[in-house]
N, C-alpha and C positions, 0 to 999 in steps of 0.2 A: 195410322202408319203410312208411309210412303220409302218409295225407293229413289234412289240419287241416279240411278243408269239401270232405270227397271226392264230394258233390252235384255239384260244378263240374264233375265226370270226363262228366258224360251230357249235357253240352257237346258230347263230342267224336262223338257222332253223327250232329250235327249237320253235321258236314265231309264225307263220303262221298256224303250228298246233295247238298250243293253241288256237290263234285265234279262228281258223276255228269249234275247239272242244265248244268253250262257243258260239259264234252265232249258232249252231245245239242245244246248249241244252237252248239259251231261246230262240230258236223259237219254240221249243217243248212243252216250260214250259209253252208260250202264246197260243199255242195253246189249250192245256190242260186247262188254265181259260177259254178260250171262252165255250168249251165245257163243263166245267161246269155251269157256268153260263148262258148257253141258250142263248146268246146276250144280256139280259138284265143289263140294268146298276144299278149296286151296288155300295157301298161306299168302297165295298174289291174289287171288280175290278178294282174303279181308284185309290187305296192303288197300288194294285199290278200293276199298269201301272207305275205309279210314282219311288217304288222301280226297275223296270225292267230300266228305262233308268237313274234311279241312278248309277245303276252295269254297263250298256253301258259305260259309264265318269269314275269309276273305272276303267273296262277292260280298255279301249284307255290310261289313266294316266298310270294304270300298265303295257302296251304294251311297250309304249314309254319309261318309265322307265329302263325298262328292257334291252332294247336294248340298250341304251347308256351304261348300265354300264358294258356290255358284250363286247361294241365298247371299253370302256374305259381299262377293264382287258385284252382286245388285244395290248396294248401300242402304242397308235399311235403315230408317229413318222413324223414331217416335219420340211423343215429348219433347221437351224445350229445352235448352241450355244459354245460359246467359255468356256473352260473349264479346270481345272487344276489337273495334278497330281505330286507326286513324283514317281519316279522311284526308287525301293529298286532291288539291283542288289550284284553281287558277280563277283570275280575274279577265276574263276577252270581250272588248270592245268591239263588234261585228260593223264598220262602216261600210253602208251601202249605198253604193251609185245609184239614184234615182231619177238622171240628168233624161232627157230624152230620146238620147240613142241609144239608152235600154231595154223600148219599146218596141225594138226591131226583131223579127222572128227569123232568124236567121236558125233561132236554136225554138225548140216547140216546148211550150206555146209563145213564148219570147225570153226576152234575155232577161227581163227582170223576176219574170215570174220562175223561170227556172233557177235563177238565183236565191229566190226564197224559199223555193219547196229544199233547195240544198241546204240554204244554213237551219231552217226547220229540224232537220236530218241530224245535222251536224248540234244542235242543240237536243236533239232528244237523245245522241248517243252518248252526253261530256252532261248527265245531271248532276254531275261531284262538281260543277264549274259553275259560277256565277258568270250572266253573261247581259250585257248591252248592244244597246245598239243606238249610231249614230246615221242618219242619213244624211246624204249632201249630193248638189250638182255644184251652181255656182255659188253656193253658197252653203251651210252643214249647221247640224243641229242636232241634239241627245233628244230621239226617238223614245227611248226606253232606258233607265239608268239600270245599272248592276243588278243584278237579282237571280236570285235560284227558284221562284218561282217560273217554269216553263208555261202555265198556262198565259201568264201575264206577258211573259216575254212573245210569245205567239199571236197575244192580242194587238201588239204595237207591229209585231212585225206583217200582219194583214193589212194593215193601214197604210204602208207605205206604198207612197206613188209618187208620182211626177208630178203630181198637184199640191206636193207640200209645198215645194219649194219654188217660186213662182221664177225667181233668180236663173239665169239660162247658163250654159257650160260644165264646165268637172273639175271645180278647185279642189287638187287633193290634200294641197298644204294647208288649207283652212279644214278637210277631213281630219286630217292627224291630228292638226291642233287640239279641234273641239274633243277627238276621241280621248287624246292626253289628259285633256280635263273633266273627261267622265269616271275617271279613276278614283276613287276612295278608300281611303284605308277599311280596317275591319274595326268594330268595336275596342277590340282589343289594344288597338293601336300599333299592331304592327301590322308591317308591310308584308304586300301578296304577291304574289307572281302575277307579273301583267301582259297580255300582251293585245298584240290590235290584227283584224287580218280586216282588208279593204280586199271590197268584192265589187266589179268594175268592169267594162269593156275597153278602158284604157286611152279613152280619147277626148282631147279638148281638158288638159292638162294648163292650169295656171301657172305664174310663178310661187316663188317662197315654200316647192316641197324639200329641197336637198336642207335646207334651214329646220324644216319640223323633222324631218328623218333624224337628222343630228341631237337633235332637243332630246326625242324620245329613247335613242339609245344609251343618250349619258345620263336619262334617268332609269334604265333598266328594262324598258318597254322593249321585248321580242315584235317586232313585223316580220306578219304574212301576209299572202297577195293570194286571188283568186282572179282566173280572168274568164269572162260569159261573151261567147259567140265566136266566129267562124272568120277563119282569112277573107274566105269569099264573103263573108258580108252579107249585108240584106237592109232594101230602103226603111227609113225609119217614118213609121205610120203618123198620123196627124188623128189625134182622137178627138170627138164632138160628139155628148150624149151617149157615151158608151162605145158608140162605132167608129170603124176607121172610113173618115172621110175624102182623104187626099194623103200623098205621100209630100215630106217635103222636097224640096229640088233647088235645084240652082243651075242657070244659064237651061232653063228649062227643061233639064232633066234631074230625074230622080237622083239623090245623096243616098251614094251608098257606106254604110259604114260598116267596118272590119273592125277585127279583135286585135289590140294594140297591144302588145306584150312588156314590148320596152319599159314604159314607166315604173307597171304594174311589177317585173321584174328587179327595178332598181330598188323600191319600195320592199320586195320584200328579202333583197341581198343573200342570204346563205342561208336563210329560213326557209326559203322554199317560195315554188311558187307551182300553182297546179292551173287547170283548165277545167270549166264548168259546161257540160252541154254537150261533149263531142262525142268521146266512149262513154263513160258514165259521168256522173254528176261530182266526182273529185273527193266525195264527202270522208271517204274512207283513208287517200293520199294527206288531207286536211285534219283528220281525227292521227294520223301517226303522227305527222309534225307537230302537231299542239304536244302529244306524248313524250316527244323526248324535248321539252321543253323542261325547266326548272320549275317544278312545282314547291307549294306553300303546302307541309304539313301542319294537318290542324290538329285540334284535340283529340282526347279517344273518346269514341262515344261507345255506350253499350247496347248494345240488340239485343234481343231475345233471335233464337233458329234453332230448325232441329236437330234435336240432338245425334250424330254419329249411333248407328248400336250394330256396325258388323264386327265389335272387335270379338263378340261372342260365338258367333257363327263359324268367325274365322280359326279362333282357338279349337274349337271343339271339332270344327271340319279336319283342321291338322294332325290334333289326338286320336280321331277315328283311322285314317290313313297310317300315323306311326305303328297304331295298334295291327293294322292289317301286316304291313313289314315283318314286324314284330312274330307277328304268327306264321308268316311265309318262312320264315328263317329259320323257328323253331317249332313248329308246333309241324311239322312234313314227318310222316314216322318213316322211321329210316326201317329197308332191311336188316336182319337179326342173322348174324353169320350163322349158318348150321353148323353144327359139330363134327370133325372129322372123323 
């Protein structure tokens, strides 16, 4: 057995004290008749003996009551129930900047690796979602095609570096392209919900993106944008052997590069566009947008889980409580008018 909000259970603590609080106050209460009554027998004394073990039968009805419906608001849980749902899921293409001012750590430990611990994130919380990934600078390529395997999609996504692509720059329009063409239907043969989010610092931007934006939206393809590092910027490091050996420069200072918005913005038009690195990692702003996106329902599939079983608790908790009313109501012996 298990419980669905087994917090509810230290609820039931709370009953012993009660208990313990009403037997202290009508043992008090009976002793205070005897005391005033001298021992002798009155017709208010077996009145009030009568109500005292009325409230006993109350209390125990209200005891028990109480408990089950405290066990019941805990959800207990046993055995198995077979069960159905649909799966509403999406197709997202993750294209990731790999160019070399990704390298810059402007954001810790830099812009790309921050970039990847986010889509990481963003792929372990969307496992209803088949998901790729394309990388590109100046030139782009399917890293990783579609798939709902997460361990696999993790494997390609540790791989990527600045060393696939030996091609220098950030063509995003050769990004979309390729992303557009990582798309495939499902077995079925019909079509999924698509969409692409390009994850970027936004600089050294080619021609032919307003031409793949177009493509992809009169084929139904949703764009997002994420953008990685800081106004202020940070030199972008020269690596050799693992280490950073020199920054690069020009007119013999160091090239500073900043987080470019604009592009990354136009790309991703009324879908949003978030920031990676600065307060948090965006992953949460990026998991609400992909949501209210149009998803593909799929088949129903059946699970086994367990089974509901507070509706007994709850019943019988209710019955005990009406029972107690019940007796408040009627079961108080009334004074008996004396005779004139």
């Amino acid at each position: 057995m298990s419980f669905r909000t087994p917090e509810a259970l230290w609820l039931l603590l709370l009953i012993p004290a009660a208990v313990a609080l009403y037997v202290y106050a009508a043992q008090r209460r009976q002793e205070a008749l005897r005391l005033f009554f001298g021992g002798r027998d009155a017709p208010e004394l077996d009145r009030a003996t009568q109500i005292a073990r009325v409230r006993r039968w109350q209390a125990a009805l209200l005891t028990v009551g109480l408990t089950l419906l405290i066990g019941a608001a805990a959800g207990p849980r046993y055995g198995t129930a077979l069960r159905e749902a649909q799966q509403e899921s999406l197709d997202l293409v993750v294209a990731l900047d790999v160019s070399a001012s990704m390298r810059a750590e402007d954001v810790a430990p830099d812009r790309l690796q921050r970039a990847k611990l986010a889509i990481a994130r963003l792929a372990e919380q969307r496992r209803s979602d088949r998901m790729g990934l394309v990388v590109f600078a100046g030139d782009a390529f399917v890293q990783c095609p579609l798939t709902s395997d997460r361990a696999a999609f993790r494997l390609f996504l540790d791989a990527a570096g600045p060393d696939l692509i030996p091609t220098p720059g950030t063509d995003f329009g050769r990004a979309l392209t390729v992303a557009g063409e990582a798309f495939a239907d499902d077995e079925s043969g019909l079509p999924r919900s698509r969409a692409i989010l390009v994850v970027s610092d936004g600089e050294d931007h080619e021609g032919g993106l307003d031409s793949a934006i177009d493509a992809l939206h009169d084929d139904g393809v949703a764009l997002l944008s994420a953008g990685v590092g800081t106004d202020a910027g940070g030199p972008i490091p020269i690596y050799r052997g693992g280490q950073i050996v020199e920054y690069k420069m020009s007119a013999g200072e160091r090239v500073i590069t900043t987080l470019e918005e604009g592009v990354l913005r136009e790309i991703a038009g009324r879908s949003g566009f978030v920031r990676i690195g600065t307060q948090d990692d965006g992953v949460a702003a990026l998991s609400d947008q992909l949501d209210r996106l149009e998803r593909t329902v799929g088949a129903t599939e059946q699970f086994e889980a367990y089974a509901e079983r507070f509706q007994w608790p709850l019943a019988l908790g209710l019955l005990f409580l009406f029972a107690e009313r019940l007796l408040a109501l009627r079961g108080t012996p009334t004074r008996v008018p004396e005779p004139a």
